[in-house]
C-alpha positions in Angstrom: 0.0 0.0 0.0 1.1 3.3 -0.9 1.3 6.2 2.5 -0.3 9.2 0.9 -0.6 11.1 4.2 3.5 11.5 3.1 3.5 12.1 0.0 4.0 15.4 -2.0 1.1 16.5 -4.3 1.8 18.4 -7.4 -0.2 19.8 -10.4 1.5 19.4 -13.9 0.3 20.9 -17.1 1.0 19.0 -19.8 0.1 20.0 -23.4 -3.2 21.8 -22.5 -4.7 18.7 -20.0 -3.9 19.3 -16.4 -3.4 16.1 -14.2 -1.9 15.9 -11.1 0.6 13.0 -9.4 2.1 12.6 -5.9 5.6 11.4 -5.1 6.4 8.1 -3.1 8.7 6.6 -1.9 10.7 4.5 -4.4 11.5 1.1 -3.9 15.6 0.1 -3.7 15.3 -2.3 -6.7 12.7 -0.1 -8.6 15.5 2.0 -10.7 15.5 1.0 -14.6 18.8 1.9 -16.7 17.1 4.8 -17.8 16.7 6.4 -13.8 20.4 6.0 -13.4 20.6 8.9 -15.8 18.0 10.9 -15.2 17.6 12.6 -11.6 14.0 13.5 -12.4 13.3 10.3 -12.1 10.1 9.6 -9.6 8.1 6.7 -8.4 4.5 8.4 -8.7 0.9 8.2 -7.8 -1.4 9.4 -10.7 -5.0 10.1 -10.0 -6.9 9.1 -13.5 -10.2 9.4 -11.7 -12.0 11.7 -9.6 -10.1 10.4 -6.3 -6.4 8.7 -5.5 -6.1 4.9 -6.3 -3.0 2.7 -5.3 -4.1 0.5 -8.0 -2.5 3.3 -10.6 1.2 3.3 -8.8 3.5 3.8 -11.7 7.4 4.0 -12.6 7.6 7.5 -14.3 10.4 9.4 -15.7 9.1 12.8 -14.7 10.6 15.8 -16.2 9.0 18.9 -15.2 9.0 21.9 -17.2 11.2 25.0 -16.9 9.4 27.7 -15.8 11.1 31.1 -16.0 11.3 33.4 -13.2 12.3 36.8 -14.6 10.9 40.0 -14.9 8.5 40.2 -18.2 8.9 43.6 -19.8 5.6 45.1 -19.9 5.8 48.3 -22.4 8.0 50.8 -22.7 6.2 54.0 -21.6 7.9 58.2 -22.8 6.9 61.2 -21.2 4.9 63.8 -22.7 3.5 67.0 -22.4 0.2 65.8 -24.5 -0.3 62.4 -23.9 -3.1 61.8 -26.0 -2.1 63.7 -29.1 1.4 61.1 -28.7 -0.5 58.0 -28.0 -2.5 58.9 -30.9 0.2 59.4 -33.5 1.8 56.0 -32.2 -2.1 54.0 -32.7 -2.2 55.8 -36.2 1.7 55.0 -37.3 1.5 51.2 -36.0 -2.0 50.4 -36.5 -2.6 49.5 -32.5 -5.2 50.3 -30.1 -5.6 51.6 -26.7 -6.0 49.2 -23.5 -9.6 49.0 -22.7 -10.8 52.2 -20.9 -8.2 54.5 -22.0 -9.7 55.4 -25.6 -10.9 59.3 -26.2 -13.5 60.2 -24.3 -17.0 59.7 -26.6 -19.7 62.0 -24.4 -18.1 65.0 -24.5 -16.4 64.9 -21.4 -12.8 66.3 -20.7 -9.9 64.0 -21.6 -7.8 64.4 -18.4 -6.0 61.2 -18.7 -2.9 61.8 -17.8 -1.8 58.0 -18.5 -2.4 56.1 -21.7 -1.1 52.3 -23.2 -1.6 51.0 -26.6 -1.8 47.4 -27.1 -1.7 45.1 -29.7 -4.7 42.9 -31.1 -3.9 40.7 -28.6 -4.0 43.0 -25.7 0.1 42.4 -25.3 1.2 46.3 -23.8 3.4 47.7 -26.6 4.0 51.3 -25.1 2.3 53.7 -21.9 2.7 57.9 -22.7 2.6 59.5 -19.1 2.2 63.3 -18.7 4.7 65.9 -17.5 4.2 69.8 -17.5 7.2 70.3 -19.0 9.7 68.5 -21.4 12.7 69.6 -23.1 12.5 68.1 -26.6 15.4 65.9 -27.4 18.4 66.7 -29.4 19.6 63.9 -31.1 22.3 63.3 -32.3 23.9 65.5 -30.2 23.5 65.0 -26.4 22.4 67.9 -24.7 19.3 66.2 -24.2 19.2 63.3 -24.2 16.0 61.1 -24.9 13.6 60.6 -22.7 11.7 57.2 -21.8 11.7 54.2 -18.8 10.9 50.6 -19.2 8.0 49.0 -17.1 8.8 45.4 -16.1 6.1 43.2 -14.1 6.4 40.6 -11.8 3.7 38.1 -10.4 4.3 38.6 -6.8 5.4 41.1 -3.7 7.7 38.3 -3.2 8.7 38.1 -6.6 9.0 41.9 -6.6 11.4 42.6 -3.2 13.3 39.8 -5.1 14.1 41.9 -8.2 14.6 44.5 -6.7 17.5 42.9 -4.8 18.7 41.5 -7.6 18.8 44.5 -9.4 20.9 46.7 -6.9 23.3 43.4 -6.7 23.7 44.4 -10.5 24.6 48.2 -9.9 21.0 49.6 -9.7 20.3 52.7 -7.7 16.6 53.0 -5.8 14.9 55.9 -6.6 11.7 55.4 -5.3 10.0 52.5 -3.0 5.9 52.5 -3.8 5.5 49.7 -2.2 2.7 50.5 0.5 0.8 51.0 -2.6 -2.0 47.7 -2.5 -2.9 48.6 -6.3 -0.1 48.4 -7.7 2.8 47.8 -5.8 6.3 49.4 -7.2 10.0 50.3 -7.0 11.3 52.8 -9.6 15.1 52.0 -9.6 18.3 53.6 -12.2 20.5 51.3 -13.6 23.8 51.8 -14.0 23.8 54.4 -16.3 21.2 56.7 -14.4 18.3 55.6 -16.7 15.0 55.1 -14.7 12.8 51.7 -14.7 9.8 50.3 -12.6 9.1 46.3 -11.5 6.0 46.5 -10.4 3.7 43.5 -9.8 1.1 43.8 -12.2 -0.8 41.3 -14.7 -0.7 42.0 -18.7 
């Protein structure tokens, strides 16, 4: 009989069906010459039915998939002094559309918004515009002033979050600004290396 009061449940997605095995405790002479190989290798309990059933105990070679853990970059958002007159020239030169609840007001109302994101047909964030009162315009090629822009990168989790963020100063990043305490939307603005500013915020798409 198999002790499933010790065993370790886990849900695996494989393809598109979900199914679900727990670990046990794998018998001395149980190893094939595959296992010796292969330190994935688990002895597992896999529920077929609606409820665990010793009478489904197989030898698997489980390999479980690698799931990354980094910062996604979300959009890349520029200052402006008209956000909606740039967010629409970007929609127009692209062919993109703005995240739902941030298109141009339709009753006559004022258009106050002072930030905007245009997505793609899928709803993937391609760039934010976010409003300053004043803005020197850039003088490329020369570099009197410079450009001016941030990235935005999410994270699931505060956890995930505080981890970046440690991670980032480790790599020479300076913290500008902890936002935190914020329950909405929960940020750190940091500089990297070369004075540039960027948020990890934990946010969905």
């Amino acid at each position: 009989m198999v002790n499933q009061n010790s065993t370790t449940q886990r849900d695996v997605t494989h393809g598109a069906l979900p199914w679900s095995f727990k670990e046990v405790e794998r018998p001395p002479d149980s190893r094939t010459p595959a296992c010796e190989s292969l330190a994935q290798c688990r002895c597992v309990v896999l529920r077929v039915g609606p409820s665990w059933s010793d009478n489904v105990v197989r030898h698997y070679i489980v390999q479980e998939a690698h799931v990354s853990t980094h910062p996604v970059l979300m959009h890349t958002a520029l200052d402006s002094t008209d956000v909606r007159g740039l967010a629409e020239f970007y929609r127009e030169l692209l062919g993109v559309q703005y995240r739902p609840g941030d298109e141009p007001p339709q009753d006559g109302s004022a258009d106050d918004e002072d930030w905007l994101v245009l997505v793609d047909s899928d709803g993937n964030r391609m760039l934010a515009f976010q409003e300053v009162s004043t803005l020197a315009r850039p003088t490329w090629p020369s570099d009197d002033v410079p450009k001016q822009m941030h990235l935005d990168f999410r994270v699931p989790t505060v956890d995930e979050l505080e981890r970046h963020r440690r991670r980032a100063e480790a790599l020479g990043a300076t913290l500008l600004l902890d936002r935190t305490e914020d329950s909405g939307e929960p940020l750190y603005v940091l500089a990297d290396p070369a004075g540039h500013p960027f948020c990890i915020l934990v946010g969905s798409r």
